[in-house]
mmCIF file as gemmi writes it, N, C-alpha and C atoms, coordinates in Angstrom:
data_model
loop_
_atom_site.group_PDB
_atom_site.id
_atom_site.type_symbol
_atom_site.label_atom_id
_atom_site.label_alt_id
_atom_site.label_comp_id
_atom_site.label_asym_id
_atom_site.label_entity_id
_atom_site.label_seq_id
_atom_site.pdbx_PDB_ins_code
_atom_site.Cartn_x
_atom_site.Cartn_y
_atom_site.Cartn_z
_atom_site.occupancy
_atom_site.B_iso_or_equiv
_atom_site.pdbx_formal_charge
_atom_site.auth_seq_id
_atom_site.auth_asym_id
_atom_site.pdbx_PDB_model_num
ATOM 1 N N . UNK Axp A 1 ? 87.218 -180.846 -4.923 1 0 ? 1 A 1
ATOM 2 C CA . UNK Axp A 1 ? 86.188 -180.996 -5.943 1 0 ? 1 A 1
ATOM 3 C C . UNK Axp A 1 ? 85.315 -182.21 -5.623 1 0 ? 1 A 1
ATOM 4 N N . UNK Axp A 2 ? 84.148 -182.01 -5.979 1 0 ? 2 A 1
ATOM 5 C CA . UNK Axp A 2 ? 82.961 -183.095 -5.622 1 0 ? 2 A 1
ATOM 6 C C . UNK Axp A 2 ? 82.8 -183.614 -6.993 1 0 ? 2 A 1
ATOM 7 N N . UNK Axp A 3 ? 82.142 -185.131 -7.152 1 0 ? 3 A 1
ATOM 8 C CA . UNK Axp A 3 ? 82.008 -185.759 -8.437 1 0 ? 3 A 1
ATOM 9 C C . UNK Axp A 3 ? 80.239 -185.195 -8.254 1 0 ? 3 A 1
ATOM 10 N N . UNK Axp A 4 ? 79.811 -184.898 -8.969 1 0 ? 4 A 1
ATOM 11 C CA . UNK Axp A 4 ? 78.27 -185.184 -9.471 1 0 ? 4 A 1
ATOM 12 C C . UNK Axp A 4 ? 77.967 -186.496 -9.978 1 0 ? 4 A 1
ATOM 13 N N . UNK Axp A 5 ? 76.896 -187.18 -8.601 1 0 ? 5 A 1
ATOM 14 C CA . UNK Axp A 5 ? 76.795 -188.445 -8.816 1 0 ? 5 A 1
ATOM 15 C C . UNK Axp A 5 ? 76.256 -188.874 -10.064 1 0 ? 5 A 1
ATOM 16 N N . UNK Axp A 6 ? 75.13 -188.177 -11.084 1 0 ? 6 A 1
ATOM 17 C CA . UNK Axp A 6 ? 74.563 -188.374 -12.045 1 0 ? 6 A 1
ATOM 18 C C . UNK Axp A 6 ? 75.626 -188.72 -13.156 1 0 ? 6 A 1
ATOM 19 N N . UNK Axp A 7 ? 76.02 -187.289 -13.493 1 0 ? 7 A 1
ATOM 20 C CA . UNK Axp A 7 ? 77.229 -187.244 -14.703 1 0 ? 7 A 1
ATOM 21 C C . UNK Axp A 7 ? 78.399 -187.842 -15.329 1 0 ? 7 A 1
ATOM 22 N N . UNK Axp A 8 ? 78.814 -187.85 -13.514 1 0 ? 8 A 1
ATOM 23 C CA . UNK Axp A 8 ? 80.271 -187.549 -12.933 1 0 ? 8 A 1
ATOM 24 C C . UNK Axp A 8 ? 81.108 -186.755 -13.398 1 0 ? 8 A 1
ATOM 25 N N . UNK Axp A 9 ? 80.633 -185.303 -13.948 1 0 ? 9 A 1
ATOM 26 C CA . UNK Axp A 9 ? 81.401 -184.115 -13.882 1 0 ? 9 A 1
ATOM 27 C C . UNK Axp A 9 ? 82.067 -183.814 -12.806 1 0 ? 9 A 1
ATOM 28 N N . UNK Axp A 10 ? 82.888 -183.64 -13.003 1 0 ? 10 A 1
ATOM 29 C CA . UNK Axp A 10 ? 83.579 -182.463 -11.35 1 0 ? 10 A 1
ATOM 30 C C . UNK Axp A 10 ? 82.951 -180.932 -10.949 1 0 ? 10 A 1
ATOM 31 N N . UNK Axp A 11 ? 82.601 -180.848 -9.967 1 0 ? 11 A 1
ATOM 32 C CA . UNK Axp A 11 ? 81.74 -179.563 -9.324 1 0 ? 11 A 1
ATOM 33 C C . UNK Axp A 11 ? 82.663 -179.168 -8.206 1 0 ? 11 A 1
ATOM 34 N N . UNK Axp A 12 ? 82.823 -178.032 -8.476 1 0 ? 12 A 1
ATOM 35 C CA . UNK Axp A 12 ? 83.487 -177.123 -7.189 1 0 ? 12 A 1
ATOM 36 C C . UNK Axp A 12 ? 82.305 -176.953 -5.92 1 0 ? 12 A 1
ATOM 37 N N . UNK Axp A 13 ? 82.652 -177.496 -4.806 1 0 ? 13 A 1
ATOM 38 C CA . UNK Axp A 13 ? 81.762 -177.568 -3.983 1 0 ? 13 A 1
ATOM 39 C C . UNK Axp A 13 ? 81.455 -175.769 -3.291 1 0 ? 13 A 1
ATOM 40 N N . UNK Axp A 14 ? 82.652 -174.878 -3.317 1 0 ? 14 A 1
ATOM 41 C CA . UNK Axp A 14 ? 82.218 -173.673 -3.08 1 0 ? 14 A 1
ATOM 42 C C . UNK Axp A 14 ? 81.38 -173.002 -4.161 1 0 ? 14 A 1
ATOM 43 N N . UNK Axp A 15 ? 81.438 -173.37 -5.203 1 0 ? 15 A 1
ATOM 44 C CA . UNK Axp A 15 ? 80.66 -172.13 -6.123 1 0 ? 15 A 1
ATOM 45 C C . UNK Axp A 15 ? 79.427 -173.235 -6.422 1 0 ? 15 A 1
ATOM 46 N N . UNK Axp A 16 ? 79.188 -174.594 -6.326 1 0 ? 16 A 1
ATOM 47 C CA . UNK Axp A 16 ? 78.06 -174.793 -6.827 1 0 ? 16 A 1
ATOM 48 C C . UNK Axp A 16 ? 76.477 -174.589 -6.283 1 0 ? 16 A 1
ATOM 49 N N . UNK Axp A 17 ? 75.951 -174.467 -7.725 1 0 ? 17 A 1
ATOM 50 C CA . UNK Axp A 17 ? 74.528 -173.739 -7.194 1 0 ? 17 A 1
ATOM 51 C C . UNK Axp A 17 ? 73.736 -175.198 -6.939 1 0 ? 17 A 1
ATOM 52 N N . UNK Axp A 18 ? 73.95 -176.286 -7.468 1 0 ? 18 A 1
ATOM 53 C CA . UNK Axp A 18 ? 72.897 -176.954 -7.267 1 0 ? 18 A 1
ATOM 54 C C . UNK Axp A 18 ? 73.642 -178.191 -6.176 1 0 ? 18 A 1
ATOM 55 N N . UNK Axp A 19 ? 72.915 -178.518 -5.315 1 0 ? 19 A 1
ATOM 56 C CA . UNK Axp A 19 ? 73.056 -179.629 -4.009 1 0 ? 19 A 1
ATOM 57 C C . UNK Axp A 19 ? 71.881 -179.466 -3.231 1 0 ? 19 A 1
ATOM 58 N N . UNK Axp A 20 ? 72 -181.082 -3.253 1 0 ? 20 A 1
ATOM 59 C CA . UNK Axp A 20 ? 71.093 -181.951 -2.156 1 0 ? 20 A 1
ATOM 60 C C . UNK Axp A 20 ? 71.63 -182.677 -1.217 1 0 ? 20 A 1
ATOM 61 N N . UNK Axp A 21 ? 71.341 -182.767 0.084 1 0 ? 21 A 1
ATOM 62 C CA . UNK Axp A 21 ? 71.038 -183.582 1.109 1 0 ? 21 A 1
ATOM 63 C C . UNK Axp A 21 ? 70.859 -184.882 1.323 1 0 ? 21 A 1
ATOM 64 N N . UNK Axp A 22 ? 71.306 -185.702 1.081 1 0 ? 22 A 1
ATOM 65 C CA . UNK Axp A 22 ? 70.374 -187.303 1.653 1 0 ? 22 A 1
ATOM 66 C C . UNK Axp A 22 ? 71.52 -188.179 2.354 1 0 ? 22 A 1
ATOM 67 N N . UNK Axp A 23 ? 70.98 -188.734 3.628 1 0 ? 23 A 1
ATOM 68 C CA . UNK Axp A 23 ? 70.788 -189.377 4.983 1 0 ? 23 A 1
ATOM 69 C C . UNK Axp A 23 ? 72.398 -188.881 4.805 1 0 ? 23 A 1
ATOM 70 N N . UNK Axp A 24 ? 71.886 -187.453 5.118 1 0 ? 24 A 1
ATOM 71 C CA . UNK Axp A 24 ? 73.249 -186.717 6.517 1 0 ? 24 A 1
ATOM 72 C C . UNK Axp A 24 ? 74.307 -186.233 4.928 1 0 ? 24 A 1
ATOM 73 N N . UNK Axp A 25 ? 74.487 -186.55 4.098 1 0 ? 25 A 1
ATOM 74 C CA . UNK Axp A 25 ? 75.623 -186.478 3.293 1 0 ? 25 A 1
ATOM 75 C C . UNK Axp A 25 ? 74.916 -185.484 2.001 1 0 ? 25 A 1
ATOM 76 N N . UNK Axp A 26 ? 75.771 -184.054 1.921 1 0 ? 26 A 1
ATOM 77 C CA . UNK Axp A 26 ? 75.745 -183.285 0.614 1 0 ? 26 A 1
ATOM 78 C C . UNK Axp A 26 ? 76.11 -183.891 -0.543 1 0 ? 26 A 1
ATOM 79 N N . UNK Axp A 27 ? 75.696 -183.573 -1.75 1 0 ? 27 A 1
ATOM 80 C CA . UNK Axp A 27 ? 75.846 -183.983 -2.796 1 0 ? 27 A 1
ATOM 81 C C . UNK Axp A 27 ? 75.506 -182.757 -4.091 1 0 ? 27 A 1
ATOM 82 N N . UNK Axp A 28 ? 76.702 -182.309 -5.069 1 0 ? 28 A 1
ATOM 83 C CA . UNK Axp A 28 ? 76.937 -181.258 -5.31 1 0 ? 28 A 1
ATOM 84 C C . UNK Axp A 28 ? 76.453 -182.238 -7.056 1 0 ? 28 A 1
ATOM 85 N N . UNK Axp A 29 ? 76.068 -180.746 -7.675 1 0 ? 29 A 1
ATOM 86 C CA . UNK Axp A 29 ? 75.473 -181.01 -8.848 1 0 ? 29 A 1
ATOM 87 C C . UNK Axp A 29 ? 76.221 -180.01 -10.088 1 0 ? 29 A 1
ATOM 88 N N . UNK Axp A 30 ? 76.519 -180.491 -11.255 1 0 ? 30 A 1
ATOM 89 C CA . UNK Axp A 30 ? 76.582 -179.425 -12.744 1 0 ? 30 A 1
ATOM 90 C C . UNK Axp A 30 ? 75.116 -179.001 -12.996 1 0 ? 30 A 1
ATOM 91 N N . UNK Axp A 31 ? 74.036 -179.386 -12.987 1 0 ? 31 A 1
ATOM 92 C CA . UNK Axp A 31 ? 73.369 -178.598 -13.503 1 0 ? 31 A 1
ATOM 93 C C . UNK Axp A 31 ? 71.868 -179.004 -13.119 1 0 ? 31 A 1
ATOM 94 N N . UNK Axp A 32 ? 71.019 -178.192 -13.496 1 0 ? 32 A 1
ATOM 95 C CA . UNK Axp A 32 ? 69.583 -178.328 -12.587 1 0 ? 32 A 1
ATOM 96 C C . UNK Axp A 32 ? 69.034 -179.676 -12.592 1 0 ? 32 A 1
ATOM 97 N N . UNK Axp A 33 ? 69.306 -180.17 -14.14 1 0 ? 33 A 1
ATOM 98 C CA . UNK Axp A 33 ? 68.441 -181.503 -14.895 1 0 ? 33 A 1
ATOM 99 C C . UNK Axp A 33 ? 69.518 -182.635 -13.528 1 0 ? 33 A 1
ATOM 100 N N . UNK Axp A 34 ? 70.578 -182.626 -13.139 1 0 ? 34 A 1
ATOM 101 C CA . UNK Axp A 34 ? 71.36 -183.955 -12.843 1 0 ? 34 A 1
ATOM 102 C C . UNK Axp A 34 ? 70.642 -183.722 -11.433 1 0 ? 34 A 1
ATOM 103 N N . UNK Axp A 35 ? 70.614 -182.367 -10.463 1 0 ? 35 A 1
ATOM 104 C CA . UNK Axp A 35 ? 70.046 -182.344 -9.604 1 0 ? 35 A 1
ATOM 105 C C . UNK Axp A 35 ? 68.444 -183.031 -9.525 1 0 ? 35 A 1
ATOM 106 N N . UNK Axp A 36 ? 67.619 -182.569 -10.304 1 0 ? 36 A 1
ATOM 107 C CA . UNK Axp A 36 ? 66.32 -183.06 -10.32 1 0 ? 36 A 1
ATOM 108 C C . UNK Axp A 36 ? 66.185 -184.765 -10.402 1 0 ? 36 A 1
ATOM 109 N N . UNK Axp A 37 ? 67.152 -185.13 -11.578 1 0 ? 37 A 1
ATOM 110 C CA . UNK Axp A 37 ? 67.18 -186.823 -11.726 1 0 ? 37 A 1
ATOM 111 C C . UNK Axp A 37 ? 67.628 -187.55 -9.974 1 0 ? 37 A 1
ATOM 112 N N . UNK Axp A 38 ? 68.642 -186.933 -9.507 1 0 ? 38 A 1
ATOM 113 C CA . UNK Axp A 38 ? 69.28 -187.688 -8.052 1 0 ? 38 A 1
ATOM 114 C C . UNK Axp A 38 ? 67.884 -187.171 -7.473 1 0 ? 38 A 1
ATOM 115 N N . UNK Axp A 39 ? 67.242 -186.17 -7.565 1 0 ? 39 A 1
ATOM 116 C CA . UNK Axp A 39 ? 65.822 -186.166 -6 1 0 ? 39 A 1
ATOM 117 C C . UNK Axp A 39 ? 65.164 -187.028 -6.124 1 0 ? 39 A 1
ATOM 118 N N . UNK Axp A 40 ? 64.75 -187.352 -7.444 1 0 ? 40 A 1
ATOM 119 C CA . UNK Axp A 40 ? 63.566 -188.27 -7.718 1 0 ? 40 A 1
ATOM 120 C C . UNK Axp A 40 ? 64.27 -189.553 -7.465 1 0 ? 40 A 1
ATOM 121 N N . UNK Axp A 41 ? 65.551 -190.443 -7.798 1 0 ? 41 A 1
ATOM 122 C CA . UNK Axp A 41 ? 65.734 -191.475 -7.126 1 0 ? 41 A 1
ATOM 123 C C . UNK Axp A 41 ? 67.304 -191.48 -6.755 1 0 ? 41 A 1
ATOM 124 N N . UNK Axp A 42 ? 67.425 -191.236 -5.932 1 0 ? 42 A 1
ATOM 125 C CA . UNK Axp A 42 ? 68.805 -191.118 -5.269 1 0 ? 42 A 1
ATOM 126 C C . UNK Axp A 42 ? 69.723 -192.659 -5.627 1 0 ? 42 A 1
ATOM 127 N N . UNK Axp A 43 ? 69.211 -193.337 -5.027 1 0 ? 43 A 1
ATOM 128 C CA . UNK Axp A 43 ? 69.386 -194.52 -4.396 1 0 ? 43 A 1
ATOM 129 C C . UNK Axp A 43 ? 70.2 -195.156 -6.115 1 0 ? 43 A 1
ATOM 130 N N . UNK Axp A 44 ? 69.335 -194.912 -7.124 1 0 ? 44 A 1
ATOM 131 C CA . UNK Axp A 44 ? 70.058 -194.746 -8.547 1 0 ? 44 A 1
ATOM 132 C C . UNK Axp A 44 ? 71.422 -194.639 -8.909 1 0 ? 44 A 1
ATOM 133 N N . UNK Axp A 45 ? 71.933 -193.751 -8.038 1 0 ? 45 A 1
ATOM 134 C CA . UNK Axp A 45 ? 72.695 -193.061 -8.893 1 0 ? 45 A 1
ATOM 135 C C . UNK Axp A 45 ? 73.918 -193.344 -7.266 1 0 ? 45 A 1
ATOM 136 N N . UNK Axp A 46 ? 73.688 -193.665 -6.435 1 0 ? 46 A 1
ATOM 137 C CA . UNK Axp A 46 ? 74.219 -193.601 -5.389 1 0 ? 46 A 1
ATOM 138 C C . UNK Axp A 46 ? 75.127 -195.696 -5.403 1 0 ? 46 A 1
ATOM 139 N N . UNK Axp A 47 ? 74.281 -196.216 -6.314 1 0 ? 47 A 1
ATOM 140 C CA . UNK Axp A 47 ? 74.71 -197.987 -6.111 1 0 ? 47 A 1
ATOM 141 C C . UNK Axp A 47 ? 75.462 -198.439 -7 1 0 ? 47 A 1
């Protein structure tokens, strides 16, 4: 299981629909809104 950096829900990395990319490393999402917040500033949610 992957944490969703936004939430920190737990996301099943096989069934989830939402993930992004950044420098080389996937990052698995609960839901569209947590995905959209990490694109716009990663770096946020990553420190």
């Amino acid at each position: 299981m992957a944490i969703d950096p936004v939430c920190k829900m737990e996301v099943d990395e096989r069934t989830a629909k939402f993930v992004s990319e950044y420098r080389g490393r996937k990052y698995y999402f609960c839901a569209p809104g947590c995905k959209r917040a990490f694109d716009k500033d990663p770096e946020k949610y990553l420190s």
